[in-house]
C-alpha positions in Angstrom: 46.6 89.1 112.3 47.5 87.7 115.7 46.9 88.4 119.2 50.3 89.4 119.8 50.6 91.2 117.0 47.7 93.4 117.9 49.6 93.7 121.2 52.9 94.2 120.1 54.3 97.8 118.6 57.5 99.3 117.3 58.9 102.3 119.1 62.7 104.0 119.5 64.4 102.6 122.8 67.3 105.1 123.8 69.9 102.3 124.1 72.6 104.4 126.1 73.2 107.6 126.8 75.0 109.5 124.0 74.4 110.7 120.3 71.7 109.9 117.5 73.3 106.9 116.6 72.0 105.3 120.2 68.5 105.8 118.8 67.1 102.4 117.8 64.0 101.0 116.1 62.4 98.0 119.1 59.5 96.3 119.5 57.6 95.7 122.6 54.2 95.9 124.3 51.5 98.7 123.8 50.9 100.5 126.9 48.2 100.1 129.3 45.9 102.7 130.2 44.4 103.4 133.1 40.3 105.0 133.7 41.9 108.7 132.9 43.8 108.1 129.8 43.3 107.9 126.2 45.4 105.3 124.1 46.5 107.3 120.6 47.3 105.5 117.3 50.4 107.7 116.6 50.6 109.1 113.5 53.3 111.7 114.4 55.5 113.2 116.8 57.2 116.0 117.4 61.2 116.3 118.2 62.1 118.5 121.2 65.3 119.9 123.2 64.6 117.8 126.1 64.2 114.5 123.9 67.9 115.6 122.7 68.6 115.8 126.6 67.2 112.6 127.5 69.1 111.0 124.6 72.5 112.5 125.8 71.6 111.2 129.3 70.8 114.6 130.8 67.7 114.3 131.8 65.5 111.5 133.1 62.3 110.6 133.0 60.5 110.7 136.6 60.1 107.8 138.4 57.1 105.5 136.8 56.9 107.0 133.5 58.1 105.1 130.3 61.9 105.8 129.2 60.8 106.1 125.6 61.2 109.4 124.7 58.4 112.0 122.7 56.5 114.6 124.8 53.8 115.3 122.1 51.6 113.0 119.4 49.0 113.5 117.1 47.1 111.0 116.2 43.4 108.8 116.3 42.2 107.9 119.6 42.8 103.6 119.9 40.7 103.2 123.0 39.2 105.5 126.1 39.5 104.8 130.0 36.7 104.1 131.5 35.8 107.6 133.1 36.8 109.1 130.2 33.9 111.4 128.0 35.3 114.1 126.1 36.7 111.3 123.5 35.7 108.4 121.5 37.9 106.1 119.5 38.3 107.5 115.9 38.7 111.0 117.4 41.6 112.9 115.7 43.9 114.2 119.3 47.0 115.8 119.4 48.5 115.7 123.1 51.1 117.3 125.6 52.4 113.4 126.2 54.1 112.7 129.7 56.6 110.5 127.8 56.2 108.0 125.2 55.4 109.5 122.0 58.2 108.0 119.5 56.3 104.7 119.4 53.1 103.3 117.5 50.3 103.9 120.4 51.3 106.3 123.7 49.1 106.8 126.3 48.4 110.0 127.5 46.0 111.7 130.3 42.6 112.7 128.9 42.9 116.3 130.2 46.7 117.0 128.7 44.4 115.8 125.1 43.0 117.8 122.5 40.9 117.3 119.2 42.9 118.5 116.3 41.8 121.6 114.5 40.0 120.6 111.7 42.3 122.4 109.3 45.4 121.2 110.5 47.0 117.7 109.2 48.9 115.5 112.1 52.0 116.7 111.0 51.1 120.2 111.7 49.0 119.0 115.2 51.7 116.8 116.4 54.3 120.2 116.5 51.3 121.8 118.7 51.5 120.7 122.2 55.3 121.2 123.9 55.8 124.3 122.3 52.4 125.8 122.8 51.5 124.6 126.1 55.2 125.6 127.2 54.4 129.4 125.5 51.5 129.6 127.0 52.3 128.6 130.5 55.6 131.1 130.6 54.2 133.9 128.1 50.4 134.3 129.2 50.3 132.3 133.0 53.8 133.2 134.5 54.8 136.1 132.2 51.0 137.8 132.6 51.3 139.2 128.8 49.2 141.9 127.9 48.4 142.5 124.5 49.0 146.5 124.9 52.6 144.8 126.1 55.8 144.3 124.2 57.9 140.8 124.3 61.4 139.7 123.5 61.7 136.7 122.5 65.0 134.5 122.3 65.7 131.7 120.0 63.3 132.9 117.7 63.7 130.2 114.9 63.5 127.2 117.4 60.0 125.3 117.8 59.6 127.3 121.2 60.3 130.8 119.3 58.7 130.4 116.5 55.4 129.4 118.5 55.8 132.3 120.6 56.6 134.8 117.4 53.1 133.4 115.8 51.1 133.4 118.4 51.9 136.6 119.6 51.3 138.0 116.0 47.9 136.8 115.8 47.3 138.2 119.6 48.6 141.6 118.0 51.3 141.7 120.4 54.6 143.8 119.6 57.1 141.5 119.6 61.0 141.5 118.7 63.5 138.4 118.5 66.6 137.2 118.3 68.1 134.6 115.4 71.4 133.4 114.4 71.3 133.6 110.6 70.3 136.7 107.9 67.8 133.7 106.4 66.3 133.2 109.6 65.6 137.2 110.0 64.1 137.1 106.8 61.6 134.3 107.8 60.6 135.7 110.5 60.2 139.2 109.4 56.7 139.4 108.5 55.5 138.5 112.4 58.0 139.7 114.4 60.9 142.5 114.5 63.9 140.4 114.2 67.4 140.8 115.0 70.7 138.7 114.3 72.3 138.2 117.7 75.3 137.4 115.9 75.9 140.7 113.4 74.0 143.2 115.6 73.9 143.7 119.4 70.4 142.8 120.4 70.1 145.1 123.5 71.3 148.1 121.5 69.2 147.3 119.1 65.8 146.3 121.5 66.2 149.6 123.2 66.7 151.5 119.8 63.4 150.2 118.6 61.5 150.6 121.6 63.1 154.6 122.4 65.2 153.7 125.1 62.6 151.9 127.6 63.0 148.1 126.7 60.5 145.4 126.9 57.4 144.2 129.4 58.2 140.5 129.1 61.2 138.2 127.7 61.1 134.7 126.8 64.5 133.3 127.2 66.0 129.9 126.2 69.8 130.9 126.7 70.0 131.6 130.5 73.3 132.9 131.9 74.9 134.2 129.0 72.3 137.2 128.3 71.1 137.3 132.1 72.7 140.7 132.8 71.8 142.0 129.0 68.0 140.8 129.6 68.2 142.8 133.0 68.9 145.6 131.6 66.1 145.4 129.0 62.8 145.0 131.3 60.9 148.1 131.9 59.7 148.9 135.5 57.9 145.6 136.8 58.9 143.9 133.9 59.5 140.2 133.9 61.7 137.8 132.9 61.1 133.9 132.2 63.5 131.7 131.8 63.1 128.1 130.2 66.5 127.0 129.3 70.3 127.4 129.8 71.9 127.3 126.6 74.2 129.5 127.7 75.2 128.2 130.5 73.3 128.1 134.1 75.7 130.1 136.3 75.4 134.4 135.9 78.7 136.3 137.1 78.1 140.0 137.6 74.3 139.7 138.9 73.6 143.4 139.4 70.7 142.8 142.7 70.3 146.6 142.7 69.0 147.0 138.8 66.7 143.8 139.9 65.5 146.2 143.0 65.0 149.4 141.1 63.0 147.8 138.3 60.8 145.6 140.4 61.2 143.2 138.1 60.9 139.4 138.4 62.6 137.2 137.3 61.7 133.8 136.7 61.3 129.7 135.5 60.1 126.7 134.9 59.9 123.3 132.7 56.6 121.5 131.8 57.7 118.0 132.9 57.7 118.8 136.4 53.8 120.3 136.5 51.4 118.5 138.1 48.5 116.9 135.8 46.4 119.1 136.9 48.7 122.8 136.0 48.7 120.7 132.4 45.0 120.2 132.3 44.2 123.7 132.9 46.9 124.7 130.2 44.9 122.3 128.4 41.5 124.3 128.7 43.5 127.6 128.2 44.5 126.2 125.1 41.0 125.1 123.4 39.7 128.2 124.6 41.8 131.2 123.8 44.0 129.1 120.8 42.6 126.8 119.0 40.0 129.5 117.7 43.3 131.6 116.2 44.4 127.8 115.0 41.1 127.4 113.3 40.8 131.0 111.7 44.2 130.5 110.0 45.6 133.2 112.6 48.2 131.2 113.8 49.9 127.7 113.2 52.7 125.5 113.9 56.1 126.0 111.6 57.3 123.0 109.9 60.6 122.5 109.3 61.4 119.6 108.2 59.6 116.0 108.6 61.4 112.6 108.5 60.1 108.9 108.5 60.7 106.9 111.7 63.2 104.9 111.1 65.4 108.2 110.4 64.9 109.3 114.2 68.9 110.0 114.4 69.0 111.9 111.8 65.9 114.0 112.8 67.7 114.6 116.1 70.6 115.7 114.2 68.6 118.5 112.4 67.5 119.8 115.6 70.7 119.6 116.9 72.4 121.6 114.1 70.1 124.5 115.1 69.8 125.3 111.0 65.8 124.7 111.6 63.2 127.3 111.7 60.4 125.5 113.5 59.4 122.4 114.1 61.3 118.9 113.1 58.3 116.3 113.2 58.9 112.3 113.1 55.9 110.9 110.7 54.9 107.3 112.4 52.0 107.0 109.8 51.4 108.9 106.8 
């Protein structure tokens, strides 16, 4: 094989903003790391909202960091920085990526990397990091989650849900959460107390199951549309979190008083905008209170579905469908 070759990968260039079809196989140069970074051999990534944003032309990448999509990887460590020692090359990772992923190598920082549960395969590790490092920052850091606490959690089919709904099982936290489909309900069943937001009305039925005081902490992906209902369902000092607007960004009706009387808090935030050091001590959170529930068989990522590389569009267009529960993963190398 040839120097450039060896240099030279295939990754999927966004071409212009719009739908799966702009997602196209390229080839180009690996990238370069620098003394705090690992270089990973990709052998799979995982498929997220914001990659579906990025694609529509909704949400850029920050200034410096690669335009090819993919916020998490799994894969075998290619080469180390030089003040890099928690890694060798050969190690199995999976990482929280700042960009970059839906390509052959990605570099990512050492301390947003993590060596892959030994009973997990990089399909499984590759739909770890944006889901549980965003759980676990808005759940357990912003949310403050007790386990003598209950949750509601919305969207609970979706990567983020589904992540949430596990781990909080294996925590032996009460949880209840909201789906779209009868099928979806019956997935979920076994971990979580499950309701179908479109044939039931979930706050009727939240404060049903809890006697009429609602919920310590929701997790909520749809923003305006069940602001006022989510309101309504926090206990005294209860909080909300919010990590998406599905429903729309703009609430009509905002009731300050109820916010007052309940002391609750409401709250937000995305993972691409943390600093490297909030994701490094994510990172350390993770390996230390997770990854033992990972390795006990407590708690693991859902698969969906899996496609091949060269099928990217039509993996976005699973996501996009919403008929998933859990994770759609892009296989780079089986």
């Amino acid at each position: 094989m040839n120097q450039k070759s060896v240099e030279q990968m295939k990754y999927i260039e966004i071409t212009q903003a719009g739908g799966p079809e702009v997602l196209q196989v390229a080839e180009g140069a690996r990238p370069e790391i620098t003394a705090d970074e690992v270089l990973i051999e990709v052998y799979a990534t995982g498929i997220n909202r914001p990659d579906i944003l990025q694609r529509q032309g909704l949400y850029p990448m920050p200034k410096g960091v690669t335009p090819i999509p993919g916020l998490e990887v799994s894969g075998v460590v290619a080469q180390v920085g030089a003040q890099v020692t928690q890694f060798k090359v050969g190690d199995k990772v999976c990482a929280l990526t700042n960009g970059g992923g839906y390509a052959e190598y990605c570099a990512v920082p050492a301390n947003q990397t993590l060596k892959i549960p030994k009973n997990l395969s990089f399909v499984e590790a590759a739909a770890i990091p944006e889901t549980y490092f965003t759980v676990w920052a808005n759940l357990f850091q912003i949310g403050q989650l007790k386990t003598d606490e209950t949750v509601l959690i919305h969207g609970g089919a979706s990567g983020i849900g589904s992540t949430a709904i596990s781990l909080c099982h294996a925590m032996g936290i009460k949880n209840f959460s909201t789906v779209g489909h009868d099928d979806k309900v019956e997935k979920l069943s076994p971990m979580s107390q499950v309701i179908n937001y479109k044939t039931q009305d979930f706050e009727k039925e939240v404060l049903a199951l809890t006697g009429g005081q609602g919920v310590d902490v929701i997790l909520d992906i749809i923003g305006a549309a069940y602001f006022n209902q989510n309101l309504r369902l926090l206990k005294r000092d209860g909080r909300l979190v919010i990590i998406g607007f599905m429903g729309g960004r703009k609430v009509d009706g905002f009731d300050i008083q109820e916010l007052m009387l309940k002391r609750a808090v409401v709250t937000g935030s995305t993972m691409r905008a943390r600093t490297n050091a909030e994701k490094a001590k994510i990172t350390q959170e993770l390996e230390q209170f997770v990854w033992p529930l990972i390795e006990a068989d407590q708690c693991k990522p859902m698969i969906y579905k899996t496609f091949a590389f060269a099928d990217v569009a039509q993996a976005h267009q699973c996501l996009e469908s919403s008929q998933h529960i859990g994770k759609v993963v892009l296989e780079i190398k089986s």
